[in-house]
C-alpha positions in Angstrom: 6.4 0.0 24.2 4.0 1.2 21.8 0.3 -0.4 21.4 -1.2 -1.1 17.9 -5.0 0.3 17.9 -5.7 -0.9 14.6 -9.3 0.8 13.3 -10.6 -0.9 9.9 -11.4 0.5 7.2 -15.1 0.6 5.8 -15.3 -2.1 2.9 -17.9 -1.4 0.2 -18.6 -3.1 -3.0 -15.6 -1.4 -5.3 -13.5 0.8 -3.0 -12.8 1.2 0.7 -13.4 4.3 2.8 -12.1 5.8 5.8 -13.4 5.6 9.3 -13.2 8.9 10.4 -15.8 8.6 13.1 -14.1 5.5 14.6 -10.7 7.1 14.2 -11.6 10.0 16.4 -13.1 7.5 18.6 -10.1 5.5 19.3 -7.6 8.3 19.8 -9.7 9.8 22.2 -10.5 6.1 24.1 -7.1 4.7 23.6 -4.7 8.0 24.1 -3.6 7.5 20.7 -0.3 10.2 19.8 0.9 8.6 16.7 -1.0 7.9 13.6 0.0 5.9 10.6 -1.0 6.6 7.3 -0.8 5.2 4.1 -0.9 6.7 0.8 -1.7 5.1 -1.5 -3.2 2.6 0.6 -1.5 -1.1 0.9 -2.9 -3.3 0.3 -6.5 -1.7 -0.9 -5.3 0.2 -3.5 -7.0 3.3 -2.7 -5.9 7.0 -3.3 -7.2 9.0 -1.2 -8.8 12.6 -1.6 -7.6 16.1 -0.3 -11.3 15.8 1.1 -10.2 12.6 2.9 -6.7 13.5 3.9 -8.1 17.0 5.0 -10.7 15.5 7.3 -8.3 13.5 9.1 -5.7 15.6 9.2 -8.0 17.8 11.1 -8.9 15.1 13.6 -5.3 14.4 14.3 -4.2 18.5 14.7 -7.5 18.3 17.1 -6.1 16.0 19.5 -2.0 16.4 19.0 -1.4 13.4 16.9 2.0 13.1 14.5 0.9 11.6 11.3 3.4 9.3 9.3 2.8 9.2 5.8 3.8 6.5 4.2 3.7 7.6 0.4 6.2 4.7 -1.5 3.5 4.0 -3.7 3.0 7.7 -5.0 4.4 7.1 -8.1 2.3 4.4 -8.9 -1.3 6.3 -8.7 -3.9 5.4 -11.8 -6.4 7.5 -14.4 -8.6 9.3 -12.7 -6.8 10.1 -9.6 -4.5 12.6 -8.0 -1.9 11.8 -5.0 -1.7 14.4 -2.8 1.2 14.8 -0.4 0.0 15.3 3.0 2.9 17.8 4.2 1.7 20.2 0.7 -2.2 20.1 2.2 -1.2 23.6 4.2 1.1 24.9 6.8 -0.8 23.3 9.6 -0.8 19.5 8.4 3.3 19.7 7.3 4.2 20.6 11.0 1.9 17.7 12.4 3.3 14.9 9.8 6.7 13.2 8.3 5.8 12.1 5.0 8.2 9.2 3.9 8.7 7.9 0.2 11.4 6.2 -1.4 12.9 4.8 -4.5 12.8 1.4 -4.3 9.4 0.5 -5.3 9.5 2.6 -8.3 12.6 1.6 -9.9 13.1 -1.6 -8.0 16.4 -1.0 -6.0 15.2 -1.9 -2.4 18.1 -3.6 -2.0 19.9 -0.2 -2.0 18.2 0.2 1.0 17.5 4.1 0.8 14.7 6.1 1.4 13.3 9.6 1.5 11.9 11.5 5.1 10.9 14.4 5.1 10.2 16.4 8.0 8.6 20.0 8.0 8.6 20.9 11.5 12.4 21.8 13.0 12.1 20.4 16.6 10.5 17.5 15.0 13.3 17.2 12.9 16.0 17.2 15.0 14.6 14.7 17.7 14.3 12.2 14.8 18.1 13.4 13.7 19.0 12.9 17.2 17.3 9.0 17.8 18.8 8.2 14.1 21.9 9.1 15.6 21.6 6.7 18.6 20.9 3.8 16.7 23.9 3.8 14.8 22.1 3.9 11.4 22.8 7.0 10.2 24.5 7.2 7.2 23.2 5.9 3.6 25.3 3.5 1.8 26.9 5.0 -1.3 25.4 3.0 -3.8 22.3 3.6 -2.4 22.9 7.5 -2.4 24.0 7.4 -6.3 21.4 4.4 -7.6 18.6 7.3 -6.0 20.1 10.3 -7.4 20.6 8.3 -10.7 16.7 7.0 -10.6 15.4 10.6 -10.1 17.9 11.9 -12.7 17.4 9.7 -15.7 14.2 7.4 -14.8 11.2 9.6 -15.9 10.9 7.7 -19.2 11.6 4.6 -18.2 9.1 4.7 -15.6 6.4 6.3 -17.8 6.9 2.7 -19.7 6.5 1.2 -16.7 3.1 2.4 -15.5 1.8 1.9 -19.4 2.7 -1.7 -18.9 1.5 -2.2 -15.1 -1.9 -0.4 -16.2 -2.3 -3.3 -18.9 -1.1 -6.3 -16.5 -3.8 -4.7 -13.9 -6.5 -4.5 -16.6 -5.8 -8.3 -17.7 -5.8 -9.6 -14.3 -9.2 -7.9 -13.5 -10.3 -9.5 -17.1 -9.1 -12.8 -16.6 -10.4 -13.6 -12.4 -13.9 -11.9 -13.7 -14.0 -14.5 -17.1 -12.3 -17.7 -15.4 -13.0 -17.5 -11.8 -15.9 -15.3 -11.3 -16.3 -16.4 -7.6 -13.3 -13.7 -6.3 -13.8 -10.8 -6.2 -11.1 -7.9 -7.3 -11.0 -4.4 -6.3 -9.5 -1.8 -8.9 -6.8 -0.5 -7.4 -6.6 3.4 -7.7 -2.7 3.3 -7.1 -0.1 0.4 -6.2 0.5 -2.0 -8.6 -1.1 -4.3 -5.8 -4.2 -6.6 -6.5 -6.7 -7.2 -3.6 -8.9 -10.1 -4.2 -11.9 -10.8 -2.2 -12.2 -14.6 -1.6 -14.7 -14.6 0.7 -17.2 -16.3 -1.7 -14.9 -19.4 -1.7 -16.5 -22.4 0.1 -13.0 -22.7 2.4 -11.4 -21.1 5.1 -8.7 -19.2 5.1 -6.0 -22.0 6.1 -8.0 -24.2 3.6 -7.4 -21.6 0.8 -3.8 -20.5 1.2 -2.9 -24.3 1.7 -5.3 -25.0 -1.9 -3.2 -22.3 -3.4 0.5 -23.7 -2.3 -0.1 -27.2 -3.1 -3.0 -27.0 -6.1 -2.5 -24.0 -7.9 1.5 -23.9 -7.2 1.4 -20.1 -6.3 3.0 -18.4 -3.6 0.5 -15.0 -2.8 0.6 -12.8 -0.2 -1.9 -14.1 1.9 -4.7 -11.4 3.3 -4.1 -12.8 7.3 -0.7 -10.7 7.3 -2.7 -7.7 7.0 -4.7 -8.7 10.0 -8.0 -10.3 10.8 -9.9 -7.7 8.2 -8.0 -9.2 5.4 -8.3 -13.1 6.0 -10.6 -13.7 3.4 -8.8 -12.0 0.6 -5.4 -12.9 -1.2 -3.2 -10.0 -2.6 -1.1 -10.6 -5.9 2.0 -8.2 -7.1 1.2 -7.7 -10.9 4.8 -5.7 -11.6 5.8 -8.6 -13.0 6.4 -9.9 -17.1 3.1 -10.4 -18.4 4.4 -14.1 -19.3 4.7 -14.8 -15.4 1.3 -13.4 -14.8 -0.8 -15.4 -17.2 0.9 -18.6 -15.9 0.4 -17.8 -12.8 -2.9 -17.3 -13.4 -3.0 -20.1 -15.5 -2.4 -22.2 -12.9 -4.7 -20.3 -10.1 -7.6 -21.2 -12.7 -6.8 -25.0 -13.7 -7.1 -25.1 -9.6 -10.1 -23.5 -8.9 -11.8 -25.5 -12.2 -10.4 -28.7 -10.5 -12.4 -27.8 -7.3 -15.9 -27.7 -9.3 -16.1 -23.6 -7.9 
């Protein structure tokens, strides 16, 4: 029976910020006791600041609201920025929070299906052991226990190659839209390996665009619209990919857009 009060984020011309004053705003208005909080930010890309986390922290402490960190994309944060873990800002912000990461974006083993909560506070803890319990989902499968201890383990390298690669594939996607279709717009993502593309100069709606970029450009995106109404006009792409499937892909995104004159 829980109620989604979504508050947007604050879009500017190269990165997204935080709205604290509308956050405040809603818990108060809308009795608000859980807040959801995702770091780095899906699907913007942001990192945010110990400034930024601090400030809301401080709002949620203020009016008794659990914070639930979503931090899967930690490992994937970008030059020029830090990832902070919410529970390590100070004593006060781990007992108000469960920070939750996982495995399975980094070294691609989701189907595993194991993941990593961590819970600070003691009473906290239990009551989540204790609803974990009734559900009947309480136990990791093996393979998913050993593929995580085996990631953790042995994976540093590996995944050092990894971000070299992703940082390239990011920097030739924002090279390629800006040369070839200069009418959408792509923020730089500051973490994820997530693209958000601003297609709001586009003459088409956004039923008209996803349908252009099934059937034209043969390309199956994640559309902005599952994010909510904020995102409609934008399309997100996953660039953790060979960069031989990205340049076709956006091979074929540009041979579309050229065949509509944009």
């Amino acid at each position: 029976n829980r109620r989604l009060i979504n508050v947007p984020l604050i879009k500017g011309e190269e990165r997204y910020t935080i709205d604290f004053e509308g956050i405040e705003r809603a818990i108060v208005e809308e009795n608000v006791t859980l807040f959801l909080l995702c770091n780095p930010h899906n699907p913007v890309g942001r990192v945010w600041t110990e400034d930024e986390l601090k400030r809301l922290g401080d709002i949620c402490i203020k009016h008794n609201v659990l914070i639930v960190s979503d931090e899967i994309h930690a490992d994937f944060v970008w030059k020029g920025h830090t990832h902070k873990v919410f529970a390590a800002l100070g004593e006060s912000y781990a007992e108000h929070c469960i920070v939750c990461t996982a495995p399975s974006k980094t070294f691609n083993i989701a189907g595993l299906q194991v993941s990593n909560i961590f819970i600070p506070n003691d009473s906290l803890r239990r009551r989540f052991i204790k609803e974990i319990d009734r559900a009947g989902y309480s136990q990791l499968n093996t393979m998913g226990i050993v593929g995580c201890e085996g990631a953790y383990k042995v994976g540093a390298p590996w995944l050092d190659e990894l971000k070299e690669y992703i940082q390239d594939n990011i920097q030739f996607t924002i090279d390629y839209i800006a040369k070839y279709m200069p009418k959408i717009h792509v923020y730089r993502p500051e973490g994820t390996y997530l693209m958000w593309l601003d297609c709001s100069q586009l003459p088409l709606s956004p039923k008209e665009r996803d349908e252009w970029i099934v059937n034209d450009a043969k390309l199956w995106l994640n559309t902005g619209s599952m994010f909510g109404i904020d995102g409609e006009d934008f399309e997100r792409i996953n660039v953790a990919c060979p960069r031989k499937i990205l340049e076709e892909g956006l091979e074929s995104w540009r041979r579309a857009y050229e065949a509509k004159g944009f």
